[in-house]
N, C-alpha and C positions, 0 to 999 in steps of 0.2 A: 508221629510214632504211635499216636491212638490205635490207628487200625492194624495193629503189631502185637499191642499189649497182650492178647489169647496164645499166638505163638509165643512171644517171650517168655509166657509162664509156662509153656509147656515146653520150650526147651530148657528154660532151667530144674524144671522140677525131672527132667530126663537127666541132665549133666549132674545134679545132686544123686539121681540115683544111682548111678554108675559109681561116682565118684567114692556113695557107700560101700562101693562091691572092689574098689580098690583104695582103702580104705591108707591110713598111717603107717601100718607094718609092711605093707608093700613098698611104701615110696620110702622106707629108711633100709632096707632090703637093696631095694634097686642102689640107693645112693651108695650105702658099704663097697658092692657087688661092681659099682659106677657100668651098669647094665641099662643097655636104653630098653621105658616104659610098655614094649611093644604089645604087650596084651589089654593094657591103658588104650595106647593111639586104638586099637581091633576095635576095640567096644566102641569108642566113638565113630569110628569107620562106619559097622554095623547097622547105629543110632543116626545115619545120614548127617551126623552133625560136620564132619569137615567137608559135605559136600553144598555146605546152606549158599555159599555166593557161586556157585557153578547154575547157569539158567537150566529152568525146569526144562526146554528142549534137549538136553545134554545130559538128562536125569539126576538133577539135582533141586536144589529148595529154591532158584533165583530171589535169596534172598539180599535185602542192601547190607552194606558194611555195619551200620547202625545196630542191625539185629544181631550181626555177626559176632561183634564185638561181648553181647550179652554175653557166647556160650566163654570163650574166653576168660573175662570176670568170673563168670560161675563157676570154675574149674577153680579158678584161683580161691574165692570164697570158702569153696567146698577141703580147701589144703592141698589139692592136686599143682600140676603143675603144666599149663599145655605148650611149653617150650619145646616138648616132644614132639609140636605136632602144626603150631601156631604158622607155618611158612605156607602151608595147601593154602591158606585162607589169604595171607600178603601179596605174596607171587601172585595171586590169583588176577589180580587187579591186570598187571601187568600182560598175563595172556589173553585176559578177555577182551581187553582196550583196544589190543596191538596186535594179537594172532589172527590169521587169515580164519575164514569161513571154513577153511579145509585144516587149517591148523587145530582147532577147535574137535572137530570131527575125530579127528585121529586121537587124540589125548581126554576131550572131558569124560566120555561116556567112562573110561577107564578110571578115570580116579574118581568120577562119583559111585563106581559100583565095588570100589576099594579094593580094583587091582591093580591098579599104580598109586605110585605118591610119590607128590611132588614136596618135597620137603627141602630144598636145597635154594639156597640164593648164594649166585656164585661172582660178588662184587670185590669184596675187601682184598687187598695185597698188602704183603711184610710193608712195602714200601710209599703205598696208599691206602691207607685208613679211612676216613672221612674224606679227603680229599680225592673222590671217584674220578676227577677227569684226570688225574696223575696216573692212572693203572699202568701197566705196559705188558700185560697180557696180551698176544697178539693173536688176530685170526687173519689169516690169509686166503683170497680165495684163489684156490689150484680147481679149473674144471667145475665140476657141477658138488664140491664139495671145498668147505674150509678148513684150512689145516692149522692148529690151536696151539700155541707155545707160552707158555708163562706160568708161574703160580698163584694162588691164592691162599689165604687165610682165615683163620677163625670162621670156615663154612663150617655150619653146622649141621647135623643129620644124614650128612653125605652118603656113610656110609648103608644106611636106614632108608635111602630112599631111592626111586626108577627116574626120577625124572629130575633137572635140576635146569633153573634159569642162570645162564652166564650172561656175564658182559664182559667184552673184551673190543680192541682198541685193531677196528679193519682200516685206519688209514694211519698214519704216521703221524707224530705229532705237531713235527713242521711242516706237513704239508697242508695244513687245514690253518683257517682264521681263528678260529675259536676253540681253547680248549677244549669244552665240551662238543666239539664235534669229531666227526670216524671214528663215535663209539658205538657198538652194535650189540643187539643181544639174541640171545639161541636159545631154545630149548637141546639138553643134552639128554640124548639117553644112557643111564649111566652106567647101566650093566653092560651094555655095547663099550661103551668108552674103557672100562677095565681091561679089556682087552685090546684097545688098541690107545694106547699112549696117554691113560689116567693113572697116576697113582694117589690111592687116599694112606693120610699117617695122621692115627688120632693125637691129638692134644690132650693129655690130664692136667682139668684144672680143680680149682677148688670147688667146683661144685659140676654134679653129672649132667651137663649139657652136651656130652655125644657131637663135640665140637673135634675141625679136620683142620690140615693144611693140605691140598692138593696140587699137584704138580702136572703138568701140561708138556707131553714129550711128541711133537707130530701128531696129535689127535683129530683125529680127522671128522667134522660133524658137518652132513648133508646139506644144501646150501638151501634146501626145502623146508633147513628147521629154524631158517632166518626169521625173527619175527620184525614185521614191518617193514621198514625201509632200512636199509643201509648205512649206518651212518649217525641215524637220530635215534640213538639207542639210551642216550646219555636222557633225552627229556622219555622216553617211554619206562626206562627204570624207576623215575620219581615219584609215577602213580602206586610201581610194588612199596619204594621208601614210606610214602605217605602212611599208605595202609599199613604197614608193620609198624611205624609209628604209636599209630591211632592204638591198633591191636593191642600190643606191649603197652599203651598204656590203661587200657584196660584190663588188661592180665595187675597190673599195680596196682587198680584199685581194688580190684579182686585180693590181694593178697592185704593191702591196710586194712582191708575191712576183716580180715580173719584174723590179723593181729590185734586190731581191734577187741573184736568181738573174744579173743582170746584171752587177752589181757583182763578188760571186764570180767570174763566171767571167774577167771583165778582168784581177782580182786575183792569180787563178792564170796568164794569161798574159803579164802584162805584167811587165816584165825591167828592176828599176834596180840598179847598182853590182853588178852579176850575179846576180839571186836574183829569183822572183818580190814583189811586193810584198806578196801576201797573207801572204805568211812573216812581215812587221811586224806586229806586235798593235797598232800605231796605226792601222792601215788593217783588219783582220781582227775587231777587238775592236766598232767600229758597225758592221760588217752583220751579227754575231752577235747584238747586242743589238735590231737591226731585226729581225730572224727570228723572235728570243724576243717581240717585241712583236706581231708579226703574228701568229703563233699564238696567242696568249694576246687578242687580239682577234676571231678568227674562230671562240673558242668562246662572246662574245658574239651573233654574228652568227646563230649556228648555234641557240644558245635563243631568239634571239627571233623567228626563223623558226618553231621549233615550235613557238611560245605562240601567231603568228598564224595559223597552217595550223589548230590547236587551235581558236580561236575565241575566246581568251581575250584577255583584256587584256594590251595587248603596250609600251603608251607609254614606256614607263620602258625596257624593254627596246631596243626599237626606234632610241631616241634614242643609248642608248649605244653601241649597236654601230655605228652612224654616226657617230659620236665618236671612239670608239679607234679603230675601221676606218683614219676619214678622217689620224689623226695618226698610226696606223703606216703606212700609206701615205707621209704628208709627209716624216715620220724617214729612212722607205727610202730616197725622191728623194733627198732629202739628203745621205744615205747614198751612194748610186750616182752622183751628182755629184761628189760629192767624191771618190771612188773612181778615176773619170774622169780629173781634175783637168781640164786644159785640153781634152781630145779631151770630155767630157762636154757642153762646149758647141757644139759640129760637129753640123749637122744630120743629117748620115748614120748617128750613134751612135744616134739616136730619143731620146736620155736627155732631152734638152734639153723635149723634144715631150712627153713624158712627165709629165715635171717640172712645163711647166705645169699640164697638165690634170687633175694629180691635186689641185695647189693652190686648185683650185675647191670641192671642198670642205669646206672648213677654214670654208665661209662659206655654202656650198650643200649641200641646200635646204635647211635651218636651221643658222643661225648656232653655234659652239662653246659662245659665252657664253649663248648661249638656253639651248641644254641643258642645262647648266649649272645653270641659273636654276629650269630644269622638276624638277631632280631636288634641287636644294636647295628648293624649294617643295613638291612633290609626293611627292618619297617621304623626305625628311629631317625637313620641317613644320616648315620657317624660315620668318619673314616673306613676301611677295610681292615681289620686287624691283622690281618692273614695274607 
């Protein structure tokens, strides 16, 4: 990463500046309003940052996931939040791995020059969650196009964005050996599909993630926007999994470290029975042990960055640094709320705002107890729980 370190500091010290120009009152605006950040994603658009893993042929930064991962964390660091925007950069993996020579052609030059966005991963179903080879989303192909039936869930950004990768299920489930197999995946184009057999219906949840349930009526998508083979769609999605993994947990340390560093600094100014409070090891002793936990997670985050920039096999890794990431983040909140006391709940502190959004995922996009399950089954070689 040595010969990184120049760009590093100058994308972060770009994402800090921005992040100045859309400062706290913005992002408690947006959240009231539950309005997605669109003049936030512009400026990074602008700033070529969501085009840093698209190759410099395609006009983009061809930068590794590794560096990628920095502007993410800075966003978060900064109190911003790039769930707005975090999917151009996950997905990415998946289209450059797996899209044709001509695929590529057609889509990067566009969303590196910020007029498409691909913001959409269109995996999850009411009735497959974590378990992606259960989908039942189907695509069928009629002629020199497939024609799309089924729903999905908790997509997020759908309705914010031109472009969205699906997975759906082109051979039956009994007709194949392996569950994970005759799954396929597509690029959609999404403003074409509005009109022929998409419908998006937002979700309100507790926190303004501009999250959908989409519905699949005869949707008809080109058999030109197949990416790869037919079928092995199921091992092509893993490298986008991977990477939103890694990502998201970078966005986590990004957010511990601002609780962190939040918490601190209330600590040192705030004044009870004459002293600061951070002088009590009751209040000094958890955000030092949230510190120690966020460091000792984000040199997770940092190997399994290199194992997938690498090429290698990164599952085990990937998982866990979304794991520890996501609960030294949760600890910090904690941390930094409590720190707070009563003023931690004021929306004007941001901690509150914070707070929620980091509690997403403790369950997003895979569950703790999944992980869990993946690493006492797969790298322990206990039973299947599942």
């Amino acid at each position: 990463m040595s010969e990184y370190q120049e760009i590093i500091a100058q994308l972060r010290d770009t994402v800090a500046q921005i992040c100045d120009q859309y400062a706290g009152e913005y992002w408690r605006a947006k959240d009231r309003a539950r309005e997605y950040p669109g003049e936030f994603v512009q400026a990074l658009t602008d700033a070529g940052l969501l085009a840093c893993l698209i190759p410099e042929a395609y006009g983009g930064s061809g930068l590794p996931l590794s560096v990628a991962l920095e502007i993410t964390r800075a966003i978060h660091e900064n109190g911003a939040n790039a769930a707005a925007c975090h999917a151009q950069m996950y997905t990415m993996g998946t289209l450059l791995r797996h899209g044709s020579d001509e695929q590529k052609a057609r889509y990067l030059p566009g969303i590196a020059r910020g007029e498409l966005r691909l913001q959409a991963f269109g995996v999850t179903e009411p009735s497959a969650g974590t378990d992606t080879a259960g989908i039942t989303t189907t695509a069928t192909l009629d002629g020199d196009r497939y024609i799309v039936n089924g729903q999905k869930v908790w997509i997020s950004r759908a309705e914010h964005s031109d472009l969205m990768i699906l997975l759906a299920r082109t051979t039956p489930r009994n007709e194949v050996s392996k569950r994970t197999d005759g799954l396929s995946v597509f690029v959609v184009e999404l403003r074409e599909a509005l009109e022929n057999g998409l419908t998006i219906r937002p979700i309100r949840t507790m926190i303004n993630h501009a999250t959908t349930e989409l519905f699949f009526d005869n949707m008809p998508v080109p058999a030109e926007n197949l990416l790869g083979e037919e079928g092995k769609g199921f091992r092509y999605i893993l490298s986008g999994m991977n990477a939103e993994r890694i990502l998201i947990a970078s966005e986590c340390i990004g957010d511990a470290r601002w609780f962190i560093k939040t918490a601190t600094d209330y600590a040192c100014e705030r004044k009870v029975f004459g002293r600061p409070i951070g002088q009590n090891q009751g209040v000094q002793f958890p955000i030092a042990r949230a510190y120690a936990q966020t460091e000792a997670a984000d040199l997770m985050v940092s190997k399994a960055a290199e194992l997938y920039d690498a090429g290698e096999a990164c599952g085990a890794e990937a998982n866990m640094a979304k794991m520890l990431a996501a609960e030294a983040s949760w600890a910090a909140g904690d941390t930094c709320l409590q720190t707070h006391g009563g003023f931690g709940l004021a929306e004007e502190y941001d901690v509150e705002r914070k707070f929620r959004e980091t509690r997403l995922y403790q369950i997003a996009p895979i569950s703790t107890n999944l992980i869990l399950s993946y690493l006492g089954e797969h790298e322990l070689g206990m039973p299947r729980s599942y």
